[in-house]
N, C-alpha and C positions, 0 to 999 in steps of 0.2 A: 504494500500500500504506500502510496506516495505522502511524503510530510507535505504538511500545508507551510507556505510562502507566507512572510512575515510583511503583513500591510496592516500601513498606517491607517488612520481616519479618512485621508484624504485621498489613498489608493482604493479605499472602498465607493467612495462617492464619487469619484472618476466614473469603478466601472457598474456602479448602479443608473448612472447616466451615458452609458458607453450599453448597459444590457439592453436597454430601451430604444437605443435608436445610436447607433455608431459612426453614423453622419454627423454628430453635432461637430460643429468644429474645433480645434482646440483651444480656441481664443474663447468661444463661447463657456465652454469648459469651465477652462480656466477663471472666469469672471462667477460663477456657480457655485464654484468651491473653494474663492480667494488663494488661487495660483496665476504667476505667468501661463503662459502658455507654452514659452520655452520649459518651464516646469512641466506640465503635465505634458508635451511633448515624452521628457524622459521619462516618465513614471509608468507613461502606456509602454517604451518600447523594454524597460526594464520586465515590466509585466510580462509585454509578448516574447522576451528572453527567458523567463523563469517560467512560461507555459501557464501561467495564471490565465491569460489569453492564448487561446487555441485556434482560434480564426477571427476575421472579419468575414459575416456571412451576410446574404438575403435571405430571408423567408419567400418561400416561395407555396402559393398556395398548387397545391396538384390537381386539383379540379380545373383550375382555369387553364392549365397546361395538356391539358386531355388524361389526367391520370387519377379518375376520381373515384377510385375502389383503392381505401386504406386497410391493410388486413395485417394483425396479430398473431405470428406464427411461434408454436410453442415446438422444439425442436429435439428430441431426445435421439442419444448418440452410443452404441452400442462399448465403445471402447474409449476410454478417457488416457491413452496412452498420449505421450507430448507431441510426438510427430504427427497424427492422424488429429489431434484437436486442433493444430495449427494450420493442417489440409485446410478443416474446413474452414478456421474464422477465415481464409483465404479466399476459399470462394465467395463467402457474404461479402468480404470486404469488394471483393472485384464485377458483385452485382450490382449494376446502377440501382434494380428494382426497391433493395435495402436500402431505406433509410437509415435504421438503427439496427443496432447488432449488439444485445447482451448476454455474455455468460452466466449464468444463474446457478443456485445453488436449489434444492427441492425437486420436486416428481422431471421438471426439462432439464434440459441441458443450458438451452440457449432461446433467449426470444428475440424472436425480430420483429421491425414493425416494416410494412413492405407496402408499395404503393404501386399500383397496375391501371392500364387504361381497360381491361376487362378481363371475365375469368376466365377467357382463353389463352392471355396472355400469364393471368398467372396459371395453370393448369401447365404450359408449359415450363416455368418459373420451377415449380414442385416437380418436375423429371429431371430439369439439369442439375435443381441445387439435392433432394432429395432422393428420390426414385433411382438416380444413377450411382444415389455413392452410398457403398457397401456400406459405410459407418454410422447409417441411419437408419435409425429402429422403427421412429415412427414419430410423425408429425401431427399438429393440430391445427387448425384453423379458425382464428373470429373475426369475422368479417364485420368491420365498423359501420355501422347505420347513422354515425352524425362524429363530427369533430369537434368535441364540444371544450377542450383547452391544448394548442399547442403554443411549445413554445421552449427554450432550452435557458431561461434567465435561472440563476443560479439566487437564492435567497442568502444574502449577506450578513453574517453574522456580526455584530459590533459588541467590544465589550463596555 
């Protein structure tokens, strides 16, 4: 497990207005949380040095991109040996279709969250990642009927 990165008050307020929207500028920033903006300049790239910050991303909604079947795949793996586990995070990794990829502890192995423009496409989806590899016992499927919170903002703890 990775130690947690030692931030000030002001590295927290950064990226609680950095979670929200990471367009703002850094002069805006800075005037927010009473820094330069040459300051919070280095704060964010210290941050994205120490992997506190992992990307700058968009949200993108998949319905309006044609991919508007989000499905929850619960994934159990016959053999937990280190080479065959890291086959497959391999393949998730290397599927556009996965969103999210996590290793879990209880009855799966792994769950994904997987986005498809239809279940033909995923039907396919479950032969190449599934169906074809020996080290998969048995999969489950839930098919989301509404999207009702995404979103990957981390809640910041202050002491």
């Amino acid at each position: 497990m990775r130690k947690p990165v030692d931030l000030d008050e002001f590295d927290l307020a950064i990226l609680e207005i950095l979670q929200k929207d990471n367009a703002v500028p850094q002069r805006k920033i800075g005037e927010l949380v009473n820094l330069s903006a040459p300051a919070v300049q280095r704060r964010i790239k210290r941050m994205q040095a120490s992997g506190v910050i992992q990307a700058d991303i968009v949200v993108v909604d998949p319905a309006a991109v044609g991919l508007p079947i989000t499905i929850i795949v619960e994934v159990h793996i016959a053999n937990e040996r280190y080479d065959l586990v890291n086959a497959i995070k391999r393949s998730f990794l290397e599927a556009p279709e996965v969103q999210q990829c996590y290793q879990v502890t209880g009855e799966a192995d792994f769950v994904l969250v997987v986005v498809v423009a239809s279940m033909s496409d995923y039907e396919a989806l479950t032969r190449r990642l599934f169906y074809d590899n020996p080290n998969v016992t048995k999969f489950k499927s839930l098919v989301t009927m509404d999207r009702v919170k995404i979103g990957l903002s981390v809640p910041l703890v202050r002491d």
